[in-house]
N, CA, C and O atoms as CSV, one atom per row, in Angstrom:
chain,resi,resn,atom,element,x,y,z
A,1,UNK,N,N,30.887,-9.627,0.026
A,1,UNK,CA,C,31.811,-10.726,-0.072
A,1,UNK,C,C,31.337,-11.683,-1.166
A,1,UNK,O,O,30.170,-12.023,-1.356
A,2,UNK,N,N,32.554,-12.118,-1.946
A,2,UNK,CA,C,31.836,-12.896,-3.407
A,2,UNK,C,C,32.364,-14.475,-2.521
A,2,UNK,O,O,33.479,-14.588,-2.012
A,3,UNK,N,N,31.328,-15.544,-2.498
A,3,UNK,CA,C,31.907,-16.595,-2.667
A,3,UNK,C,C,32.781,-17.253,-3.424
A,3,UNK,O,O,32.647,-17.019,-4.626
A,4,UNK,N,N,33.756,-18.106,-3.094
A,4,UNK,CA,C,34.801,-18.507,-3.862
A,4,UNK,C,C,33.908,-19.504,-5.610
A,4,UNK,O,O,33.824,-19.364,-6.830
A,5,UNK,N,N,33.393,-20.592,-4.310
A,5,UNK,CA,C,31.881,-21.080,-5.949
A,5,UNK,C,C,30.596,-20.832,-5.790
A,5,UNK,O,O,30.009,-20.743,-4.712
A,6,UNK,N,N,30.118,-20.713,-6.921
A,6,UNK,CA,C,28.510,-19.830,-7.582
A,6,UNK,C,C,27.757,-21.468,-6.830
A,6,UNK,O,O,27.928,-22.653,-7.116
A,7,UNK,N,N,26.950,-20.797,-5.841
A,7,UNK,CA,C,25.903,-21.259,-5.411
A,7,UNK,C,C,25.049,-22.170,-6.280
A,7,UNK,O,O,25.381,-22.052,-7.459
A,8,UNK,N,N,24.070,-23.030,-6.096
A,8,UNK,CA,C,22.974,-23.838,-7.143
A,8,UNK,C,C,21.971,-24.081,-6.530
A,8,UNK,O,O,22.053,-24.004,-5.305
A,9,UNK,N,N,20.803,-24.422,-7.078
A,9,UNK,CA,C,20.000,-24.885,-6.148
A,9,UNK,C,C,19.454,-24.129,-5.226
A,9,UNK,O,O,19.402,-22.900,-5.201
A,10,UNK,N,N,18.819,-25.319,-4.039
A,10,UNK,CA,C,18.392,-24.778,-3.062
A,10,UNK,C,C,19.242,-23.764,-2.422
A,10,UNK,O,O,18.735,-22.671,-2.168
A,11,UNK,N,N,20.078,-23.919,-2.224
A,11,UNK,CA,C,21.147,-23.204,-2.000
A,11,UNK,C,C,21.140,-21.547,-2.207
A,11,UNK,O,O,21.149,-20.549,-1.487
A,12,UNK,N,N,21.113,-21.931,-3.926
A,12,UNK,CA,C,21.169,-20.252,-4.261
A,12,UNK,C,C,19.645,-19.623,-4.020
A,12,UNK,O,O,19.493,-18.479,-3.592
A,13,UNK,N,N,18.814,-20.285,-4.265
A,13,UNK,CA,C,17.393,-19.787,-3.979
A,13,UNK,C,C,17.748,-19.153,-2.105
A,13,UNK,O,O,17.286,-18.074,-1.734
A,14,UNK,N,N,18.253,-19.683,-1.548
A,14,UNK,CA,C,17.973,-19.325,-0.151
A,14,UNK,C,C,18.464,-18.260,0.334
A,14,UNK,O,O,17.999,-17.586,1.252
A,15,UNK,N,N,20.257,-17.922,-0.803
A,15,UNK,CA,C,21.125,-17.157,-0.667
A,15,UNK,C,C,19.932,-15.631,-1.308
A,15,UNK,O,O,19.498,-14.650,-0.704
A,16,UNK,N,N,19.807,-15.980,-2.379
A,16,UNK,CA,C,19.164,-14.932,-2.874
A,16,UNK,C,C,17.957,-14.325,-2.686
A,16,UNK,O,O,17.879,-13.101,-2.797
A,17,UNK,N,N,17.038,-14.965,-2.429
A,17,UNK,CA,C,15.765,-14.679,-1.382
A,17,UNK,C,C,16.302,-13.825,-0.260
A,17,UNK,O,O,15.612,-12.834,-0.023
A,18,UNK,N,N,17.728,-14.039,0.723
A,18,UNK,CA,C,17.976,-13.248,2.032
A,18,UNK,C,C,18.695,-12.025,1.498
A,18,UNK,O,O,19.021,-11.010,2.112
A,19,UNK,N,N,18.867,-12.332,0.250
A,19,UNK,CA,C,19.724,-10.831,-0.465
A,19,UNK,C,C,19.097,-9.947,-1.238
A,19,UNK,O,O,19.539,-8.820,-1.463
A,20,UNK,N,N,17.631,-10.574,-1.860
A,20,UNK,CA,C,16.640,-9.512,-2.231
A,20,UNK,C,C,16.715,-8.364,-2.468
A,20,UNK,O,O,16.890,-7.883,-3.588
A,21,UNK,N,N,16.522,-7.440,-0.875
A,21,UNK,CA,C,16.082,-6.498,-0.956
A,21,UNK,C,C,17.635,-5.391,-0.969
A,21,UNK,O,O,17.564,-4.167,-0.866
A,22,UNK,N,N,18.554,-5.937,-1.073
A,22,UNK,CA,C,19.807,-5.582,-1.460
A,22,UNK,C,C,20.050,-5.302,-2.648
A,22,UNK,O,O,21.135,-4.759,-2.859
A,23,UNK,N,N,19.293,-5.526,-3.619
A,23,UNK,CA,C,19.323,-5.288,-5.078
A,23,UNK,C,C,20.337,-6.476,-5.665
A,23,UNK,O,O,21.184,-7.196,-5.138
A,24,UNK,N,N,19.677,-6.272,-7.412
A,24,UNK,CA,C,20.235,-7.754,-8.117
A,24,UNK,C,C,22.305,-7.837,-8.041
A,24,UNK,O,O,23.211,-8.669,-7.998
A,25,UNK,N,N,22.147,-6.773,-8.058
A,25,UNK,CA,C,23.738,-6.815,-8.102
A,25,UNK,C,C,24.431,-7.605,-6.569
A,25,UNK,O,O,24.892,-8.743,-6.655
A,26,UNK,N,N,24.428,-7.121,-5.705
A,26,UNK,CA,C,24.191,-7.373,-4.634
A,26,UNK,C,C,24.070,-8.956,-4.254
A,26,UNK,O,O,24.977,-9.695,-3.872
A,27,UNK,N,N,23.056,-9.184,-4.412
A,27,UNK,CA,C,22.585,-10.559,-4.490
A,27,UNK,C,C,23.352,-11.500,-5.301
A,27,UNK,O,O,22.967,-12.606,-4.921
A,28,UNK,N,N,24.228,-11.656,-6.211
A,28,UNK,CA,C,24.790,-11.569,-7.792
A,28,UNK,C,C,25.969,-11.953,-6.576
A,28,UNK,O,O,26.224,-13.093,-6.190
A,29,UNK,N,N,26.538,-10.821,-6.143
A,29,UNK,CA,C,27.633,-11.377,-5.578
A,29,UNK,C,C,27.844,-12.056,-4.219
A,29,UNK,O,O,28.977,-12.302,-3.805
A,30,UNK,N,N,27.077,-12.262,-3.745
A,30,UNK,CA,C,26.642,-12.640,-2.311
A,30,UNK,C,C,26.227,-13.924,-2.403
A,30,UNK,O,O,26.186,-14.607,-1.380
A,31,UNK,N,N,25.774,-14.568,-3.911
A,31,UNK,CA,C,25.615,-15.943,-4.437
A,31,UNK,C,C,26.886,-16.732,-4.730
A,31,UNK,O,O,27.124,-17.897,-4.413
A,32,UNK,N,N,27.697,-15.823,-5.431
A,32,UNK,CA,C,29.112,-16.215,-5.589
A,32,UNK,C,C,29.187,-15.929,-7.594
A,32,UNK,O,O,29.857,-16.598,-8.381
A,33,UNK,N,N,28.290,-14.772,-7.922
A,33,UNK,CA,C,28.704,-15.015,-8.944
A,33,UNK,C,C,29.075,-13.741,-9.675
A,33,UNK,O,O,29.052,-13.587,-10.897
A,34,UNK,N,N,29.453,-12.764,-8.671
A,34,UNK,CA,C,30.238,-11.788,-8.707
A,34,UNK,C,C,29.515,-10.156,-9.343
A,34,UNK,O,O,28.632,-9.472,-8.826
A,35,UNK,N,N,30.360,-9.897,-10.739
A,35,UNK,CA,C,29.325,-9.172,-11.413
A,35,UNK,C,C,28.447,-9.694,-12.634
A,35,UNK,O,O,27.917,-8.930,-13.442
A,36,UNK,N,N,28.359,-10.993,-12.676
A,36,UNK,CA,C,27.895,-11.469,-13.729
A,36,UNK,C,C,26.054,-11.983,-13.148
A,36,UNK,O,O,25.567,-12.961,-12.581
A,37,UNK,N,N,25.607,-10.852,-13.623
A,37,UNK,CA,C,24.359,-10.923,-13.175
A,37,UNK,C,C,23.213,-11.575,-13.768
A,37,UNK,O,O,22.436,-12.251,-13.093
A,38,UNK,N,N,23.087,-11.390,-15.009
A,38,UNK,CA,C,22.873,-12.216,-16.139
A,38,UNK,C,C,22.842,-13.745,-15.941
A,38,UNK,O,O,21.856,-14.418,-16.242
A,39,UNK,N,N,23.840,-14.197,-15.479
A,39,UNK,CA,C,24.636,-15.588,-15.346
A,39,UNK,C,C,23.310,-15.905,-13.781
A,39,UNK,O,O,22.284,-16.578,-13.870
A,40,UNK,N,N,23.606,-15.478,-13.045
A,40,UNK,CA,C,22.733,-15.213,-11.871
A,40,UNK,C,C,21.667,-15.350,-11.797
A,40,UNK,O,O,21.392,-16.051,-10.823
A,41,UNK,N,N,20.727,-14.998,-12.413
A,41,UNK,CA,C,19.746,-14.741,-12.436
A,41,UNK,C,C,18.798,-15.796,-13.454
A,41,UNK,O,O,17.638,-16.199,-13.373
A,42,UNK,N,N,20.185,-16.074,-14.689
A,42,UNK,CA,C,19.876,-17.478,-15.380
A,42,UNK,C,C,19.700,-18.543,-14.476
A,42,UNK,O,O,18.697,-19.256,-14.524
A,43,UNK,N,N,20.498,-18.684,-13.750
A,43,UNK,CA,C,20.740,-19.711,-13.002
A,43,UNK,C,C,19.222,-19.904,-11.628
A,43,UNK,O,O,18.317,-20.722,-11.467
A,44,UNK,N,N,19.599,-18.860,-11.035
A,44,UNK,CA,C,18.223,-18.753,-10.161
A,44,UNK,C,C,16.872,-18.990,-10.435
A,44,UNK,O,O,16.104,-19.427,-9.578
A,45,UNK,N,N,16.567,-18.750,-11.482
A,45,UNK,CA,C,14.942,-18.981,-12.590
A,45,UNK,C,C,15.086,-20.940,-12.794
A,45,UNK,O,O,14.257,-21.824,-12.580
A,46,UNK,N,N,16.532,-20.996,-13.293
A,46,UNK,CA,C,16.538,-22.920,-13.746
A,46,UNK,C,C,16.080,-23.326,-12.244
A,46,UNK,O,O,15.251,-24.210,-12.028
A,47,UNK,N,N,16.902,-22.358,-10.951
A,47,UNK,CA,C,16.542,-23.689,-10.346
A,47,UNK,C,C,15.458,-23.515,-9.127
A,47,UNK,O,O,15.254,-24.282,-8.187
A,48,UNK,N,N,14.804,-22.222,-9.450
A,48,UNK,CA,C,13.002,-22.180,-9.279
A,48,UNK,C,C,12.609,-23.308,-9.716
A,48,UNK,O,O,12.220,-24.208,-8.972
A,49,UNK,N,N,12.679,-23.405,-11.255
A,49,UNK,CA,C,12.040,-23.791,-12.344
A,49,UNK,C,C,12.107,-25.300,-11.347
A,49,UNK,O,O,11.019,-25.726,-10.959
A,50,UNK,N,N,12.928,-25.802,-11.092
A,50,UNK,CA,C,13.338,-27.154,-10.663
A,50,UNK,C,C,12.428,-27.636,-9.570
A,50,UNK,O,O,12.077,-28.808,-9.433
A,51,UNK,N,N,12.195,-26.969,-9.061
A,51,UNK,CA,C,11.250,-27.262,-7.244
A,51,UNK,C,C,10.158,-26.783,-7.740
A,51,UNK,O,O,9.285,-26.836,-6.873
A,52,UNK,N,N,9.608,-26.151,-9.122
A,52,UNK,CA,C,8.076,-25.918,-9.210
A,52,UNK,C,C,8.149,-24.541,-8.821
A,52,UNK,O,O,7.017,-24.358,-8.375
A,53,UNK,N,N,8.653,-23.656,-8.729
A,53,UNK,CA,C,8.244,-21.894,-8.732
A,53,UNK,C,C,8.681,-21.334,-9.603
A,53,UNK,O,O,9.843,-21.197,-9.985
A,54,UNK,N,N,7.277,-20.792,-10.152
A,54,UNK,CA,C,7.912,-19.472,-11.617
A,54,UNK,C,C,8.344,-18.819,-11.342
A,54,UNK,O,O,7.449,-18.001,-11.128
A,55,UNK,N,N,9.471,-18.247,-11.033
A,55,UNK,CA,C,9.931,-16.360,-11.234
A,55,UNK,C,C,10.355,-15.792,-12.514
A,55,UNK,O,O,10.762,-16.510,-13.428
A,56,UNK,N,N,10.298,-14.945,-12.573
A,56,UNK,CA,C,10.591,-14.073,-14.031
A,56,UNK,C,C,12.278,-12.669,-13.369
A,56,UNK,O,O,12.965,-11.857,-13.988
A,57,UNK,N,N,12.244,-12.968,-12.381
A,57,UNK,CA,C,13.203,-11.856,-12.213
A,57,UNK,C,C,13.210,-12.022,-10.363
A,57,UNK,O,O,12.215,-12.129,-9.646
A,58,UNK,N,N,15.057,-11.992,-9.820
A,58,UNK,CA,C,15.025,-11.588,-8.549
A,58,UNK,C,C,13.986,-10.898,-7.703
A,58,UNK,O,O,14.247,-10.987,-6.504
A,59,UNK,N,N,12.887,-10.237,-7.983
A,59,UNK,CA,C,12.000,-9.747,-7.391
A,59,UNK,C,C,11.089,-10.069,-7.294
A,59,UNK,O,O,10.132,-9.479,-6.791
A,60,UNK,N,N,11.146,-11.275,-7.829
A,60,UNK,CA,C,9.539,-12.094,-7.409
A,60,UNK,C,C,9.761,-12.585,-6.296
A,60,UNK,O,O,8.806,-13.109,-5.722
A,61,UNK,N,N,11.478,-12.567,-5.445
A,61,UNK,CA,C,11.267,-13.745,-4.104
A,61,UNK,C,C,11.046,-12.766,-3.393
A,61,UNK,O,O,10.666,-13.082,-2.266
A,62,UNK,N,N,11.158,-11.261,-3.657
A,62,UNK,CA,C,10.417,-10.593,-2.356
A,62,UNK,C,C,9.312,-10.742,-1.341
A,62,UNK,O,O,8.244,-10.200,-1.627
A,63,UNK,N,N,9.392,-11.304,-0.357
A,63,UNK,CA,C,8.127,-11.404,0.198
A,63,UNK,C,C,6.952,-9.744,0.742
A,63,UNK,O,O,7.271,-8.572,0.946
A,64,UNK,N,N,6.057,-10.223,0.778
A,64,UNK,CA,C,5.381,-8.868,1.415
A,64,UNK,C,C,5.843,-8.364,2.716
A,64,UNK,O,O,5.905,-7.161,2.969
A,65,UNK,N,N,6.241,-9.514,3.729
A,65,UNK,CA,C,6.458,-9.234,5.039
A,65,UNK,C,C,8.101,-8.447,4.748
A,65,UNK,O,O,8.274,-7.600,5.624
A,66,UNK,N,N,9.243,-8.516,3.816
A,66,UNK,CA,C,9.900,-8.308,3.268
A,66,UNK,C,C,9.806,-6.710,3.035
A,66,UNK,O,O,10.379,-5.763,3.574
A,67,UNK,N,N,8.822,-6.812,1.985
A,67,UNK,CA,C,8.565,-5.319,1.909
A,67,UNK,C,C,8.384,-4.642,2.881
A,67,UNK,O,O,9.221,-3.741,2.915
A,68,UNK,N,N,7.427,-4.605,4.040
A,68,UNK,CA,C,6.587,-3.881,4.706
A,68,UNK,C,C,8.086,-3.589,5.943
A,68,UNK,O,O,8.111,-2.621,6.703
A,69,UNK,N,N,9.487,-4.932,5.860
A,69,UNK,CA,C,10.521,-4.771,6.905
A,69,UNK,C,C,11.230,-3.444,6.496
A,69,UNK,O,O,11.393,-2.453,7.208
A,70,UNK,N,N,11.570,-3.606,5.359
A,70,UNK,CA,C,11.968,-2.207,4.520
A,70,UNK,C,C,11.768,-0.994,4.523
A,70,UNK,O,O,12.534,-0.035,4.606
A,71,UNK,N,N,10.592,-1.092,4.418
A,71,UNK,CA,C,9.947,0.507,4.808
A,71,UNK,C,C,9.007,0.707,6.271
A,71,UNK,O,O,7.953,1.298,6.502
A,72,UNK,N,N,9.731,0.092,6.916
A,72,UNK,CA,C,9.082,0.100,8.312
A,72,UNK,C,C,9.519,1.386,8.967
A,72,UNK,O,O,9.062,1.619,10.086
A,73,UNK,N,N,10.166,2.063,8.534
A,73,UNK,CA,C,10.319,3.602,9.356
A,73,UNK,C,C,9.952,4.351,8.964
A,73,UNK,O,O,9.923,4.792,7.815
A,74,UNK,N,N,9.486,4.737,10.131
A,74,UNK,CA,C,8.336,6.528,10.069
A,74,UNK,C,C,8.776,7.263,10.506
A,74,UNK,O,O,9.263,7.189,11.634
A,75,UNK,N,N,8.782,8.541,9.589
A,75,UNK,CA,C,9.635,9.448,9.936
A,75,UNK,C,C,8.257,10.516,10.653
A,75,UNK,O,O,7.171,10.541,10.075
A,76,UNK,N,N,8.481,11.292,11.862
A,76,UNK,CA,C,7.417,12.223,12.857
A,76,UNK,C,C,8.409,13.289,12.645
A,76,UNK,O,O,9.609,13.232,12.917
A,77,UNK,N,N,7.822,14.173,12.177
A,77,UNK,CA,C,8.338,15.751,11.758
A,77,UNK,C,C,7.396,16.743,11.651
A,77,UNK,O,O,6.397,16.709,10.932
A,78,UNK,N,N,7.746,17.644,12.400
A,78,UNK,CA,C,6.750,18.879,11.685
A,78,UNK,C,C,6.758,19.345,10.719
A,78,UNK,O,O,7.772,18.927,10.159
A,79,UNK,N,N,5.794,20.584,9.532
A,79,UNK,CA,C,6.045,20.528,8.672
A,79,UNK,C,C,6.877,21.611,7.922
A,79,UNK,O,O,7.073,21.871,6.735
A,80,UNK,N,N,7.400,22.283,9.455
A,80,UNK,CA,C,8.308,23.718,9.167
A,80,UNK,C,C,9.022,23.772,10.066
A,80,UNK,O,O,8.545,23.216,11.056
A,81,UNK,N,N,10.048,24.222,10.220
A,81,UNK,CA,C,11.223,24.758,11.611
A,81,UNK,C,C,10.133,25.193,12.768
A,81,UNK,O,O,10.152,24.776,13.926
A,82,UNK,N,N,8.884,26.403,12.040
A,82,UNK,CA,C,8.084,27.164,12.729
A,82,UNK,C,C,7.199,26.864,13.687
A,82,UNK,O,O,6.741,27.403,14.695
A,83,UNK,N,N,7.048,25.576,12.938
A,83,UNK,CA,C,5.816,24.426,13.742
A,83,UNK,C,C,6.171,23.785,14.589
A,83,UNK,O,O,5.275,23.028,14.964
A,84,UNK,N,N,7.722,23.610,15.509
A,84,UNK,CA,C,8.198,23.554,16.871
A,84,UNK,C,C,6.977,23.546,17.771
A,84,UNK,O,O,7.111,23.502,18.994
């Protein structure tokens, strides 16, 4: 769902941090700024920049605990039909 207006601020930092691991596109529109990702991502860095956090790219707000939610499934398999 694209918001009707492009997020700012705290705002978009909060939107986009929970949209992360959804990928930039994703995130892009879930901010409200559709497919203009570029635009997005400009915007998200100014307003890091604003509260004092560097990022260089949507993937710096990944957190670790983030990561580790992601790939939290383990797959238990044998390693052949045979091995039943």
């Amino acid at each position: 769902m694209t918001l009707p207006q492009k997020l700012e601020g705290l705002e978009l930092i909060d939107c986009a941090k929970a949209s992360a691991n959804q990928g930039l596109a994703t995130a892009a529109r879930q901010c409200g700024y559709g497919e203009n990702t570029e635009a997005f991502e400009a915007e998200l860095i100014k307003a890091c920049q604003k509260i004092g956090i560097e990022i260089d790219s949507l993937g710096d707000l990944i957190t670790d605990r983030q990561q580790i939610k992601k790939g939290a499934g383990i797959e238990i398999a044998p390693d052949s039909s045979s091995s039943l």
